[in-house]
PAZAPA-4460 file (N, C-alpha, C; in steps of 0.05 Angstrom, whole numbers, plus 32768, in hexadecimal, padded with zeros to 4 digits):
% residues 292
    n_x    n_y    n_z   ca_x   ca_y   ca_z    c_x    c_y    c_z   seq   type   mol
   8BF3   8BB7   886F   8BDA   8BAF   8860   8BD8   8B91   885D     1      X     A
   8BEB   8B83   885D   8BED   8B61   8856   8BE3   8B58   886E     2      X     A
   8BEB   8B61   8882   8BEE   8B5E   88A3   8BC8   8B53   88A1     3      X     A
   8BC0   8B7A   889F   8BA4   8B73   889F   8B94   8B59   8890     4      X     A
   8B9E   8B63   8879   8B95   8B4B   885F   8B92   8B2C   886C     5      X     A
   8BAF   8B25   886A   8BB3   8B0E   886D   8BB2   8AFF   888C     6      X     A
   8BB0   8B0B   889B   8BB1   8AFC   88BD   8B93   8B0D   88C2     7      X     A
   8B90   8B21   88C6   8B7D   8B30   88D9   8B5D   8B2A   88D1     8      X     A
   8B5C   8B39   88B6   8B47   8B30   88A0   8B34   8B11   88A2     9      X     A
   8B4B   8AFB   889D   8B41   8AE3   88A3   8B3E   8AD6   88BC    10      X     A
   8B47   8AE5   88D4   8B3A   8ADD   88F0   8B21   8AEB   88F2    11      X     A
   8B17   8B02   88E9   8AFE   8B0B   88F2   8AF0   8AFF   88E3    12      X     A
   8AF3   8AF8   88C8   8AE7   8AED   88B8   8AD1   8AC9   88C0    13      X     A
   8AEC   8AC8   88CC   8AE9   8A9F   88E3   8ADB   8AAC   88F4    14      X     A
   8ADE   8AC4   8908   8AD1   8AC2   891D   8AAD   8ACD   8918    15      X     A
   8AA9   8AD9   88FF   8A8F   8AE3   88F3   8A81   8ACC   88E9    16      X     A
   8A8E   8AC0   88DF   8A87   8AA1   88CA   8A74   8A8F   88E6    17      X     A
   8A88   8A8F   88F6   8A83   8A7A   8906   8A65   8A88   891A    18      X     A
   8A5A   8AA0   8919   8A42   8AA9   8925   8A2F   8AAB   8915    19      X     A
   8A2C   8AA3   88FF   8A1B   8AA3   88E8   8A03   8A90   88EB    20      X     A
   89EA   8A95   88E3   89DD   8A7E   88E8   89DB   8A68   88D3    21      X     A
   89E0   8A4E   88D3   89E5   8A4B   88B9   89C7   8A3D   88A6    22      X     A
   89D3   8A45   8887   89B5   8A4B   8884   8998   8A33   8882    23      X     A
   89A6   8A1E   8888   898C   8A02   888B   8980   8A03   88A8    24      X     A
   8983   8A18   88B4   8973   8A16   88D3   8956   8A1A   88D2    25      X     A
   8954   8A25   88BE   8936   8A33   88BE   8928   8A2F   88A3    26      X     A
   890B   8A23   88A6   88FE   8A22   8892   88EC   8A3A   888F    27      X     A
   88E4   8A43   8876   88CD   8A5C   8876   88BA   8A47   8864    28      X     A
   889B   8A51   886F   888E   8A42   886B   887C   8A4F   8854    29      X     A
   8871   8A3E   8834   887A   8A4A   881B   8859   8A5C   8815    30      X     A
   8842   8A54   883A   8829   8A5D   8830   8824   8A77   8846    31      X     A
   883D   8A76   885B   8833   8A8D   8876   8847   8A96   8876    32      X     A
   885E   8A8B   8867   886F   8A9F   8875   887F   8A9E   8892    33      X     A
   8879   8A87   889F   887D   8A85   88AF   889C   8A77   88B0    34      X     A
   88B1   8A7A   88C5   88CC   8A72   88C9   88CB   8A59   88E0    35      X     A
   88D4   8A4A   88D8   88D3   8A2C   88E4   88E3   8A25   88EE    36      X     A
   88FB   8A17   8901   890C   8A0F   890A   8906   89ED   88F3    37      X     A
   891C   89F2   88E3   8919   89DA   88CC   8914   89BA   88DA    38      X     A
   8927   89B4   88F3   8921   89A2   88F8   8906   8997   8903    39      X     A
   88F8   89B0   890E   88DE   89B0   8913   88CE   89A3   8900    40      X     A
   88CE   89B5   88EF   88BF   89B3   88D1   88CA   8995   88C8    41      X     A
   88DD   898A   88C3   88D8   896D   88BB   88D2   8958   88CF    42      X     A
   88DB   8955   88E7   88CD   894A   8902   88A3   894E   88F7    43      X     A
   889E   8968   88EE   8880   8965   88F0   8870   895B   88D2    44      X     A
   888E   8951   88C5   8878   8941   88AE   8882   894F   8896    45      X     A
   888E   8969   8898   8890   8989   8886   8878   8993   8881    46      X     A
   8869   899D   889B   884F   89A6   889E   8853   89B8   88AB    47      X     A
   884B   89D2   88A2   8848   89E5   88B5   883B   89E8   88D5    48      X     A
   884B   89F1   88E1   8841   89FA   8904   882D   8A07   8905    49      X     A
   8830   8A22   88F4   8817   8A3B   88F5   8801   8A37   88E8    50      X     A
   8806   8A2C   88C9   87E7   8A24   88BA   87E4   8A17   88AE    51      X     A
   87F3   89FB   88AD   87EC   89E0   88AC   87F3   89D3   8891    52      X     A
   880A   89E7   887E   8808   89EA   886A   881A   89CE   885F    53      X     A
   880C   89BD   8853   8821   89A9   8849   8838   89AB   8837    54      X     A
   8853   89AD   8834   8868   89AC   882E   886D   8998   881F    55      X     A
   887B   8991   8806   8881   8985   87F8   889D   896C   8805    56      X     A
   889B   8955   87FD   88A6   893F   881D   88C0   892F   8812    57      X     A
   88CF   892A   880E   88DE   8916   8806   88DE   88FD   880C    58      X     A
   88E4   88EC   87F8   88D5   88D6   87F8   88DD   88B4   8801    59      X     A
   88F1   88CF   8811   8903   88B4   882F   88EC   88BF   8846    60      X     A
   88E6   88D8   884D   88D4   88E5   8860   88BC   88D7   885E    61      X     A
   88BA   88D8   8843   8894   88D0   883E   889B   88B1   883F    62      X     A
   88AA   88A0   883F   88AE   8885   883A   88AA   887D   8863    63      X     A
   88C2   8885   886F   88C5   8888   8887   889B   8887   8898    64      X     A
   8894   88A6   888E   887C   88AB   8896   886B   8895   8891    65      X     A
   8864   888A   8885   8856   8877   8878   884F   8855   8882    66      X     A
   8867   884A   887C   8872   8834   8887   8875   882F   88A9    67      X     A
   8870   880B   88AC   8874   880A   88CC   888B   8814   88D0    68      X     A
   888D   8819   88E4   88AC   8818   88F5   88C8   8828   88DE    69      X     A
   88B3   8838   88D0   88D2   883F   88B8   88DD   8823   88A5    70      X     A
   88CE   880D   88A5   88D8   87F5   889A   88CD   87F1   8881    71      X     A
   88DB   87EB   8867   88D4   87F1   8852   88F3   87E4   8840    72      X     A
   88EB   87D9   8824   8905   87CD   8817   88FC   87E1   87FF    73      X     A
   890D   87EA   87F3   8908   87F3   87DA   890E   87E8   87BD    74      X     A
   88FC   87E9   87AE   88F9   87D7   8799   890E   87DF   8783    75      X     A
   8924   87CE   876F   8937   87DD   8765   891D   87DE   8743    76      X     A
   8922   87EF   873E   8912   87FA   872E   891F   87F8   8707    77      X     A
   8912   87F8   86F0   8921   87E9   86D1   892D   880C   86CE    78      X     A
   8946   8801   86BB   8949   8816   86B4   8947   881E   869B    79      X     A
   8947   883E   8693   8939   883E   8678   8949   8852   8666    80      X     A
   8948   884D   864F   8952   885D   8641   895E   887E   8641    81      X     A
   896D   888D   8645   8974   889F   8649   8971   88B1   8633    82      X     A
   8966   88CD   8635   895C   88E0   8625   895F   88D0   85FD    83      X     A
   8946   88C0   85FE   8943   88B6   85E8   893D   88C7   85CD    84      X     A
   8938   88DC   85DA   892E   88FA   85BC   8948   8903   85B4    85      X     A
   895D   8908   85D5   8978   8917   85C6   8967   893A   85CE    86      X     A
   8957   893B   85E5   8949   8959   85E6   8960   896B   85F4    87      X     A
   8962   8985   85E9   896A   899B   85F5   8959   89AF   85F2    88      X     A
   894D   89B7   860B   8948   89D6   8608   895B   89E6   8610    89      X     A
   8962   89F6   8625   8978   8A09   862C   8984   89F2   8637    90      X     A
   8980   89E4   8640   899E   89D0   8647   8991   89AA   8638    91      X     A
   89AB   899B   863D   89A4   898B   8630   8993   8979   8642    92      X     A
   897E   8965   8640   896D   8952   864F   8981   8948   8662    93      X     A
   899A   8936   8658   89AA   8927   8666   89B0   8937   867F    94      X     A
   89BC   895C   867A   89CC   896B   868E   89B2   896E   86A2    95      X     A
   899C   896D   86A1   8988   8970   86A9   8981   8951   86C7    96      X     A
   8988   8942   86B7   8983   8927   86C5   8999   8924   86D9    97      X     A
   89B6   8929   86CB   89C3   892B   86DD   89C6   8943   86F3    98      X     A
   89C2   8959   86EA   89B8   896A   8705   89AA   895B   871D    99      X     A
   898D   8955   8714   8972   894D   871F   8982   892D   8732   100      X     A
   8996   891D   8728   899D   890A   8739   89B4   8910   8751   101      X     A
   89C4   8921   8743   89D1   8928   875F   89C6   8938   876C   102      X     A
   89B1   8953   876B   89A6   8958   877E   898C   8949   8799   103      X     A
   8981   8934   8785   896B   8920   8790   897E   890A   8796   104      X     A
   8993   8901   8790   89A7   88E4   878E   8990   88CD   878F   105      X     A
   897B   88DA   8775   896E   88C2   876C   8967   88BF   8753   106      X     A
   8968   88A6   874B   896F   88A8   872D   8958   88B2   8719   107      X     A
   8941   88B4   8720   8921   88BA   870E   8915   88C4   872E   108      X     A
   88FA   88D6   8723   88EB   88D8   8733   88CF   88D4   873F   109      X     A
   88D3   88AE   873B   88BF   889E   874A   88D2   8880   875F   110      X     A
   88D0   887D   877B   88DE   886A   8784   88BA   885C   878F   111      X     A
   88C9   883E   878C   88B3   882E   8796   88B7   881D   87AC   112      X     A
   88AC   8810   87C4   88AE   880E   87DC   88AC   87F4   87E5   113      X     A
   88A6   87EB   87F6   8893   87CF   87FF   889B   87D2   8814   114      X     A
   887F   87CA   8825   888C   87D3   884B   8869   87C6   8855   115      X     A
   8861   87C9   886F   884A   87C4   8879   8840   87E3   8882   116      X     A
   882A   87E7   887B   8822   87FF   8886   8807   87FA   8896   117      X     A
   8807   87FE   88A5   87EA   87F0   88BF   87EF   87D0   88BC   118      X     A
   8807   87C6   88BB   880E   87A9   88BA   8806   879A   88A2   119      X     A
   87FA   87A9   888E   87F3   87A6   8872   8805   879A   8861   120      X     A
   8817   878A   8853   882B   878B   8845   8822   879E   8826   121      X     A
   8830   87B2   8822   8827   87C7   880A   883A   87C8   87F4   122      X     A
   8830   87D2   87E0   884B   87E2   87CF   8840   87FC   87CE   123      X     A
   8860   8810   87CE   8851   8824   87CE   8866   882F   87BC   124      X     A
   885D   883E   87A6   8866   8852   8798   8863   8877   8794   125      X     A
   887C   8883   879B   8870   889B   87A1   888D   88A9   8783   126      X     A
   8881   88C3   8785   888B   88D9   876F   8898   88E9   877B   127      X     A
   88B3   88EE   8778   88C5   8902   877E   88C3   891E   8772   128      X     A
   88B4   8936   8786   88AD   8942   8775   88CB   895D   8768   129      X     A
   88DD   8954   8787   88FA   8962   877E   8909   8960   876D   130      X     A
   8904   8945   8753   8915   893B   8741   88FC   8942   872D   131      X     A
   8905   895D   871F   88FF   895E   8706   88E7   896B   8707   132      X     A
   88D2   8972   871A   88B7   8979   8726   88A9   8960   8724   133      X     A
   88B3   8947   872D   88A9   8925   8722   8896   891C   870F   134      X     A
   88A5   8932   86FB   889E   892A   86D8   8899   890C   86CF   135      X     A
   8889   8903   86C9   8885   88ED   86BE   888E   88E0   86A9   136      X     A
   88A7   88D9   86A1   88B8   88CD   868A   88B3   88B0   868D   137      X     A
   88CD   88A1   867C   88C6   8880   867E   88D1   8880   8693   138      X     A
   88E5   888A   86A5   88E4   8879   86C3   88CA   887B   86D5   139      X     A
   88C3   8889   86D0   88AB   888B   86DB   8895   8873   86DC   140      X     A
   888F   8873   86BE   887D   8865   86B3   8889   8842   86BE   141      X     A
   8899   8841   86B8   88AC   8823   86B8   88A7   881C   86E4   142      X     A
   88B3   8834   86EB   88AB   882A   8709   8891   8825   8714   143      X     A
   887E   8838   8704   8864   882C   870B   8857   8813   8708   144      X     A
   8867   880C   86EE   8861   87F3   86E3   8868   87DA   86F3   145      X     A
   8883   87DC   86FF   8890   87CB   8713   8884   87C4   8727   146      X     A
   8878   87E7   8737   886E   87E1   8750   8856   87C9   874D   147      X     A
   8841   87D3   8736   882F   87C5   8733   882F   87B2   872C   148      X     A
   8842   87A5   8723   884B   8789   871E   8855   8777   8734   149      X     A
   885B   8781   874F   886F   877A   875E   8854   877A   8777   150      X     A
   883D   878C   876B   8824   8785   8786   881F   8773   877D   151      X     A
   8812   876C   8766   8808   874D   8755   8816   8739   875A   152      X     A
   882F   8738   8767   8841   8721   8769   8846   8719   877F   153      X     A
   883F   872E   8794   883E   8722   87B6   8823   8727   87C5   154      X     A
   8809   872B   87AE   87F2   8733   87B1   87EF   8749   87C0   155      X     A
   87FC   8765   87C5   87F7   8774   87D4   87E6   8788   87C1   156      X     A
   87DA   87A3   87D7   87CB   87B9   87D0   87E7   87CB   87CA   157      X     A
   87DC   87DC   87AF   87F8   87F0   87A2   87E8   8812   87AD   158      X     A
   87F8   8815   87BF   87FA   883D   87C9   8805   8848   87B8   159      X     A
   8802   8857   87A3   8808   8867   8792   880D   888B   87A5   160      X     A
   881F   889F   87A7   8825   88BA   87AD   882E   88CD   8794   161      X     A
   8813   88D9   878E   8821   88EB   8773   8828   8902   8780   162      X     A
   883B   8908   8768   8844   8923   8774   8858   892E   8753   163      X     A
   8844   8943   8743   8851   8941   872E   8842   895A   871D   164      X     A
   8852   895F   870C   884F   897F   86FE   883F   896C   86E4   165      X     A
   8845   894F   86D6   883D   894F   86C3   8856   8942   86B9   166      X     A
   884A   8942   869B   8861   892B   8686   8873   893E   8688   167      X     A
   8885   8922   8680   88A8   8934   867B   88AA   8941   8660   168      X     A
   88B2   8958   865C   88AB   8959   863E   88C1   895B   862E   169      X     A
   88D6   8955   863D   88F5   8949   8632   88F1   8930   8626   170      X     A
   88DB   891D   8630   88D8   8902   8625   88BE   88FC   860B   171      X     A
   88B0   8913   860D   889E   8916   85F3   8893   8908   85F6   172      X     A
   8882   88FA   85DF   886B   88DE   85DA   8872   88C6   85EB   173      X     A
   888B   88C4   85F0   889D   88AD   85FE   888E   88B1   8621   174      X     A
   888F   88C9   862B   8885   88D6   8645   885F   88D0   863D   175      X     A
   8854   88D9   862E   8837   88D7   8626   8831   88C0   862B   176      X     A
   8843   88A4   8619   8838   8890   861E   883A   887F   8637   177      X     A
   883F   8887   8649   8840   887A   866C   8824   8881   8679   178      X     A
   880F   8890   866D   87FD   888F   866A   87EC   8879   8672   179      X     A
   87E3   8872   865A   87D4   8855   8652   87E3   8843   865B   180      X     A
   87FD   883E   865D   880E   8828   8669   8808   8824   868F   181      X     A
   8807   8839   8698   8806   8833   86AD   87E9   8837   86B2   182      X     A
   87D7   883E   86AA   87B6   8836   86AA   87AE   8819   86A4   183      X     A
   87C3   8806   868B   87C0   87F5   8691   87CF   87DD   86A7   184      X     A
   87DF   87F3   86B1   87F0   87D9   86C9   87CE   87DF   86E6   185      X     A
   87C5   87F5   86E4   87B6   87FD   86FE   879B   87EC   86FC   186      X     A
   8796   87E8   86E2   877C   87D4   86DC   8780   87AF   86D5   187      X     A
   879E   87B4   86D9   87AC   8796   86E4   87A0   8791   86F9   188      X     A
   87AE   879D   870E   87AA   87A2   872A   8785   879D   873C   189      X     A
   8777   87AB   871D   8758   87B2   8721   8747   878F   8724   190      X     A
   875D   8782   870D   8756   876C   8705   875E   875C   871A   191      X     A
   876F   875C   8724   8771   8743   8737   8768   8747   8758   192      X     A
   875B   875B   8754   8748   8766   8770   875F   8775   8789   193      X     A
   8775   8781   877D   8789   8786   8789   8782   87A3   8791   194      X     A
   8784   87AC   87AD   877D   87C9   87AE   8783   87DD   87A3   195      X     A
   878D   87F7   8794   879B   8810   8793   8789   882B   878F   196      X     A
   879B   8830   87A5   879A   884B   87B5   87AD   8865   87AC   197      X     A
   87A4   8871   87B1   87AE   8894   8799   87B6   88A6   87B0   198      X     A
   87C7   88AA   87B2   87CA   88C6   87C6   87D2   88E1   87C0   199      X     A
   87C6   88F0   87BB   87C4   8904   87AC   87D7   891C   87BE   200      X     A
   87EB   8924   87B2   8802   892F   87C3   8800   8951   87B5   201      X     A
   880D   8961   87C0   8811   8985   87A4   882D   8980   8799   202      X     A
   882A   8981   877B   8817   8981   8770   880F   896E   8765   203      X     A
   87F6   896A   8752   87F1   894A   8746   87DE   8959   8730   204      X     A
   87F1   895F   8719   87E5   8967   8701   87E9   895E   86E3   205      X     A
   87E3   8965   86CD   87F6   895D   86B8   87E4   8934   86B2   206      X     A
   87FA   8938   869B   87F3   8918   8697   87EF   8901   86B0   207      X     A
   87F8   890A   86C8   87FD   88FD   86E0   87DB   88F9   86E5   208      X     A
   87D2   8914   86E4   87AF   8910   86EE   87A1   8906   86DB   209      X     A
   87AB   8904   86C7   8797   8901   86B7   87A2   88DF   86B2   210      X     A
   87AD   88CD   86C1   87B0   88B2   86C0   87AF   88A6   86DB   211      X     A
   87C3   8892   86E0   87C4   888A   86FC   87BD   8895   8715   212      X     A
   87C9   88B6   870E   87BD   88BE   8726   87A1   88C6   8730   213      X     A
   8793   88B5   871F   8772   88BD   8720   875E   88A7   8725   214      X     A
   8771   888B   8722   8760   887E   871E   8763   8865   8738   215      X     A
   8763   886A   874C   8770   8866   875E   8749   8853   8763   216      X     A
   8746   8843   8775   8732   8835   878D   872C   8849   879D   217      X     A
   8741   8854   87A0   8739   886D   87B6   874F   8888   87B8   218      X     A
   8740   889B   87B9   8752   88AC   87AF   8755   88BC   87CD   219      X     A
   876A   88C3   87CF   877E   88D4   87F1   8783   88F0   87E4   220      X     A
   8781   8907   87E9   878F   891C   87E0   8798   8928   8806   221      X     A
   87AF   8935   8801   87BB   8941   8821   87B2   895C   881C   222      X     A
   87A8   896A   8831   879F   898A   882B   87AC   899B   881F   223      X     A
   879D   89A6   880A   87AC   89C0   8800   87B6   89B2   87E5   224      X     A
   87B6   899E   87E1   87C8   898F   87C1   87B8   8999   87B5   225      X     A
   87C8   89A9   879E   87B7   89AE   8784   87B5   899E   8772   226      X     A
   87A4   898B   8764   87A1   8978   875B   8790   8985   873A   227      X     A
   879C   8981   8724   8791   8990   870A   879C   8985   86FA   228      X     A
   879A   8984   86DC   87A4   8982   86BC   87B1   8995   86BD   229      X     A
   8799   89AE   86BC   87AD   89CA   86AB   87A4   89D6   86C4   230      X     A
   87BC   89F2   86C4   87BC   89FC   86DD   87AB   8A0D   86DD   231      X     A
   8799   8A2A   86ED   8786   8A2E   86EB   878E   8A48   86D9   232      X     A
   87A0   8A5C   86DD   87A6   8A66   86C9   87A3   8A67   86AC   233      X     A
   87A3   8A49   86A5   87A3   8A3B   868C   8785   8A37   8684   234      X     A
   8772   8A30   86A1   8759   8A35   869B   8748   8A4E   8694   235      X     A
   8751   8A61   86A3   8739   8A78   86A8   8751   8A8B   868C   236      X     A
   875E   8A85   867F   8765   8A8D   8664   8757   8A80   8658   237      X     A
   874E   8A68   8657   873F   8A58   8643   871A   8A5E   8644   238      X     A
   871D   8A63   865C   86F9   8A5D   8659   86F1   8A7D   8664   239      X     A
   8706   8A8D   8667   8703   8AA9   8672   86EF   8AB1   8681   240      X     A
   86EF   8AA5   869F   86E0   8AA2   86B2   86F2   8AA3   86CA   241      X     A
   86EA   8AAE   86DE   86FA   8AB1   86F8   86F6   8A90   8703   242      X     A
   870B   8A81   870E   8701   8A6E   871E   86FF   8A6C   8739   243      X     A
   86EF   8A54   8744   86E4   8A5E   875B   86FA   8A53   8774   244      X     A
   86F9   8A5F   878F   8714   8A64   87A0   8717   8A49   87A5   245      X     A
   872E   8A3E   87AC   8736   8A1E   87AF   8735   8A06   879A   246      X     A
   872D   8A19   8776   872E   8A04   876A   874A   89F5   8760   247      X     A
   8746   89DC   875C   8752   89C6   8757   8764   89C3   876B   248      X     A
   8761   89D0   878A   8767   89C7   87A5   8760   89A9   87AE   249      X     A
   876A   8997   87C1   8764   8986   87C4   873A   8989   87DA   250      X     A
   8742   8995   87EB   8721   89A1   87F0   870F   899F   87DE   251      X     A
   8717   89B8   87CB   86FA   89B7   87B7   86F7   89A1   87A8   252      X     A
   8709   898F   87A1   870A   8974   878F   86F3   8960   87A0   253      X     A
   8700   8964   87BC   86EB   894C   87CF   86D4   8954   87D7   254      X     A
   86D1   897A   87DA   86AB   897F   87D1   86A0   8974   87BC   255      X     A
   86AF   896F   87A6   86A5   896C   878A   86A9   894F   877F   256      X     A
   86B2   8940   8799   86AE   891C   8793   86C3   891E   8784   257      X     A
   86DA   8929   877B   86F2   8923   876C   870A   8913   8776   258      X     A
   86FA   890F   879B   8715   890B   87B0   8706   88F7   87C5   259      X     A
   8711   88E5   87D2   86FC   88D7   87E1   8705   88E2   87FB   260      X     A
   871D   88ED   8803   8728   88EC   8821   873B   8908   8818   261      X     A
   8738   891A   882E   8751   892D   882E   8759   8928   8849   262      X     A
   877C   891A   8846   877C   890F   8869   8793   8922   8869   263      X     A
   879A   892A   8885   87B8   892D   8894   87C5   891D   888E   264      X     A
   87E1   8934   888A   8801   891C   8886   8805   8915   8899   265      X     A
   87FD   8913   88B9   87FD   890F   88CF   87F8   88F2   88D4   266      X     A
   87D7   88F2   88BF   87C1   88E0   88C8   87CC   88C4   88AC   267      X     A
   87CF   88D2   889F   87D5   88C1   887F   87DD   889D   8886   268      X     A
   87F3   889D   889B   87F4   8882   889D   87E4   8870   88A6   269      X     A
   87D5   887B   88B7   87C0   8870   88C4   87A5   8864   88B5   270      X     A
   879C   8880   88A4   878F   887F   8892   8790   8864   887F   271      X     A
   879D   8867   8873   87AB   8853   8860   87AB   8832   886D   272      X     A
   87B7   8835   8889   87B8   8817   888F   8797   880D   889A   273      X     A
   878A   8822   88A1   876B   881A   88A7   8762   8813   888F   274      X     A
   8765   8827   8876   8754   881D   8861   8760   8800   884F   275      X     A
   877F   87FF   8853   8786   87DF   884E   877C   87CD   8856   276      X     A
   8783   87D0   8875   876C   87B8   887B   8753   87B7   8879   277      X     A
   8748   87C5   8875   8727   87C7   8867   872C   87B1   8849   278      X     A
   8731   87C8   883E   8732   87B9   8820   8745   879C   881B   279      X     A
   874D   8792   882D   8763   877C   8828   8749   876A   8836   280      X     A
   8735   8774   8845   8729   8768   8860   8747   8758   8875   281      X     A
   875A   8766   8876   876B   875D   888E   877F   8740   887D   282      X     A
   8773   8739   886B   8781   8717   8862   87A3   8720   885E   283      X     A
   87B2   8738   8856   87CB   8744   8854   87D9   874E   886F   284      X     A
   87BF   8750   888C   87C9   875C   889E   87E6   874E   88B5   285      X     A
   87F3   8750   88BF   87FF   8746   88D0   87FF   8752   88EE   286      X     A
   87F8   8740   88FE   87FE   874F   8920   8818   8750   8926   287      X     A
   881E   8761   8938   8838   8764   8944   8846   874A   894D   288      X     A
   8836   873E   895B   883E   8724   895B   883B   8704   8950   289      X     A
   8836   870F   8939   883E   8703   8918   8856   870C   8913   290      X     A
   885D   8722   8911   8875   8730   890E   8886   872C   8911   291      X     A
   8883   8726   8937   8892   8717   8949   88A4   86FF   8941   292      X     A
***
């Protein structure tokens, strides 16, 4: 019986192991259903093959996507106080944060950028929506503030990417007030004729919509982002009315003038560097051989 146990047992075991498929090969896709060859699926943006469904991006992917040539410095960002309430619900804020950084190995979830996009020099700030559902706390608030401080200082246009459930509610009034703080870094920006642009990612709800991410020069949503305060559930309990199909979709927002552009994650860079140089009229642009 050892025989079996100990020698026999653990060779079939190696030789079964080793025919296994292992399990990061394949993405399933979260609106068809459909099974992806993973590398596929991030090669195409994390967009579905079969129905176009946009996927939630990480924010080396979306940075990469974005930027010329993948070229881009990243801005080191202030740091801020650590769970200032002392909050526990079933676990404590801190065990929470530290989860959320070794699985993202990023420290909050907003990183800010600077790179040329259509030869534009930009800043761009986007929301991690894998750290935390990119709850809006003071890192949050504090990196927005940077980015926008840091377009004002080398005169560039600020790309804002939300992507966020809403305030942190580990950080309480502290989370509330990034609010008005960063509405007034965005009407900094307004003031010195500096562009910013909103890109409306799924999801973009919560205190997030109801500040910065609304008040953009021009507003981008990518298809399918559900873009809302309260979710609709929350509505048709409140006003006890069926709502109608695609609301607070990025579509029905831009029938209803809530959205100026619903572009492809395909098209997004492009987009963006045509409408820079529009709004800059070209004075930020550089040719390749300027570059040079």
């Amino acid at each position: 019986m050892s025989w079996l146990t100990n020698y026999v047992k653990p060779k079939l075991r190696k030789v079964l192991n080793a025919r296994e498929t292992p399990d990061n090969l394949w993405h399933k896709c979260k609106n068809c259903g459909q099974m992806i060859f993973l590398k596929e699926f991030v090669a195409a943006g994390y967009v579905c093959a079969h129905c176009d469904h946009h996927d939630r991006m990480p924010p080396k992917d979306r940075f990469d996507s974005l930027f010329d040539n993948k070229t881009y410095e990243l801005l080191d960002l202030p740091q801020v106080r650590q769970d200032p309430l002392k909050f526990r619900d079933s676990k404590r804020y801190t065990e929470r944060l530290k989860t959320a950084r070794q699985k993202t190995e990023d420290q909050d979830a907003i990183k800010v950028a600077v790179g040329r996009i259509g030869g534009v020099e930009t800043v761009v700030a986007l929301q991690n929506f894998f750290f935390m559902g990119g709850s809006m706390g003071m890192a949050v608030g504090e990196g927005i503030i940077t980015a926008a401080r840091h377009a004002l200082k080398i005169r560039a246009p600020f790309v804002m990417l939300s992507a966020s459930g809403g305030a942190r509610m580990q950080e309480g009034i502290l989370s509330l007030m990034q609010m008005p703080r960063t509405t007034v870094a965005v009407q900094m920006l307004r003031e010195a004729g500096l562009p910013y642009i909103v890109v409306l990612t799924d999801p973009t709800s919560g205190g997030v919509s109801a500040s910065y991410a609304m008040l953009g020069d021009i507003q981008i949503a990518e298809p399918g982002a559900m873009i809302a305060f309260s979710g609709p559930r929350v509505i048709e309990q409140t006003i006890r009315e069926k709502l109608p199909d695609g609301f607070q979709r990025a579509e029905y927002l831009h029938e209803h003038g809530m959205v100026d552009r619903v572009v492809h994650r395909h098209d997004m860079a492009r987009e963006l560097g045509t409408i820079l140089a529009m709004l800059t009229n070209g004075r930020h642009r550089h040719s390749p051989q300027a570059a040079e």
